[in-house]
Every structure is written in structure tokens, then in C-alpha cells.
C-alpha positions in Angstrom: 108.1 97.8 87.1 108.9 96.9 90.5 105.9 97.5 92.2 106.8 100.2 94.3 105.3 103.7 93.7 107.0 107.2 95.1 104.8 109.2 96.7 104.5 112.8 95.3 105.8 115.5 97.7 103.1 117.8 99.7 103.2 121.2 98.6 104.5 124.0 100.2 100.9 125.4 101.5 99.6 121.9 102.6 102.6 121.6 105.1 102.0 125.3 106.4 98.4 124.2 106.9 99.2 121.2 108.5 101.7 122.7 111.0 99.0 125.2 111.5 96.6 123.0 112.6 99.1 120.7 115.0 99.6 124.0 116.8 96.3 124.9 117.2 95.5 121.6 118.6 98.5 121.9 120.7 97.2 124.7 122.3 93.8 123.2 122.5 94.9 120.6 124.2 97.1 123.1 127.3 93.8 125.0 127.6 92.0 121.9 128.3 94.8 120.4 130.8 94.4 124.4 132.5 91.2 124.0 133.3 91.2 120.7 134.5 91.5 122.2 138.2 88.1 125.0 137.6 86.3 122.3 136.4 87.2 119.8 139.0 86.7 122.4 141.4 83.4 123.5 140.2 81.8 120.3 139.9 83.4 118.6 143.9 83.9 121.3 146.1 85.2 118.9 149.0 87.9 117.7 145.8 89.3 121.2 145.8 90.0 121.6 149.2 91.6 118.4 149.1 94.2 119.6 146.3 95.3 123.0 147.6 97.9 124.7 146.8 101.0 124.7 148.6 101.9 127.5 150.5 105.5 128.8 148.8 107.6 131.5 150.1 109.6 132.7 147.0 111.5 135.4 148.8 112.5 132.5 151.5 113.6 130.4 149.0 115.4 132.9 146.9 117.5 134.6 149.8 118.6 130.6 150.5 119.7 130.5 146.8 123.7 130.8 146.5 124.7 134.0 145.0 127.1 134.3 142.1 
């Protein structure tokens, strides 16, 4: 005996659970980061006007785009 023990293999079902629940915290955690801005803005009004958003014009941009 060497010492060392090998560690069983997970079943099937336990890794399906497990990538279940990384993805649902996954998405957990991008909902959170999306409101980040509402919440901010919410609680310091004077903070949102602060981070406004820029003022893009996609047309402008995408007429200035070379055409293939």
C-alpha cells in the first residue's frame, strides 16, 4: 500500500447537476452586473447624470464602414 487513494469518479447525474448549478450562478451573477447602473442610479441621482450614455450614431458610423 502506497498511500495513495483514487478517488471514485462522480456520476453521470452529479456532473449534470453541477454544471447546472455553475450556469445558474453564471447568470446570476450578469443579472446582478445589469443592474448595477438602476441601482446606482436609483440610490445617487447626481451619479447618473454623471455616467451618461454616449450619444452614438449607428447609421453614421455604418455608412463610414468599408463595403465589401
Amino acid at each position: 500500500m502506497t498511500g495513495w487513494r483514487r478517488i471514485p469518479a462522480l456520476p453521470p447525474a452529479c456532473r449534470e447537476m453541477i454544471m447546472l448549478t455553475l450556469k445558474v450562478l453564471a447568470c446570476l451573477a450578469l443579472s446582478s452586473l445589469m443592474l448595477v447602473p438602476v441601482v446606482l442610479q436609483r440610490s445617487n441621482p447626481s451619479l447618473a447624470q454623471v455616467m451618461q450614455t454616449p450619444n452614438v450614431d449607428a447609421h453614421a458610423m455604418w455608412s463610414q464602414w468599408p463595403q465589401r
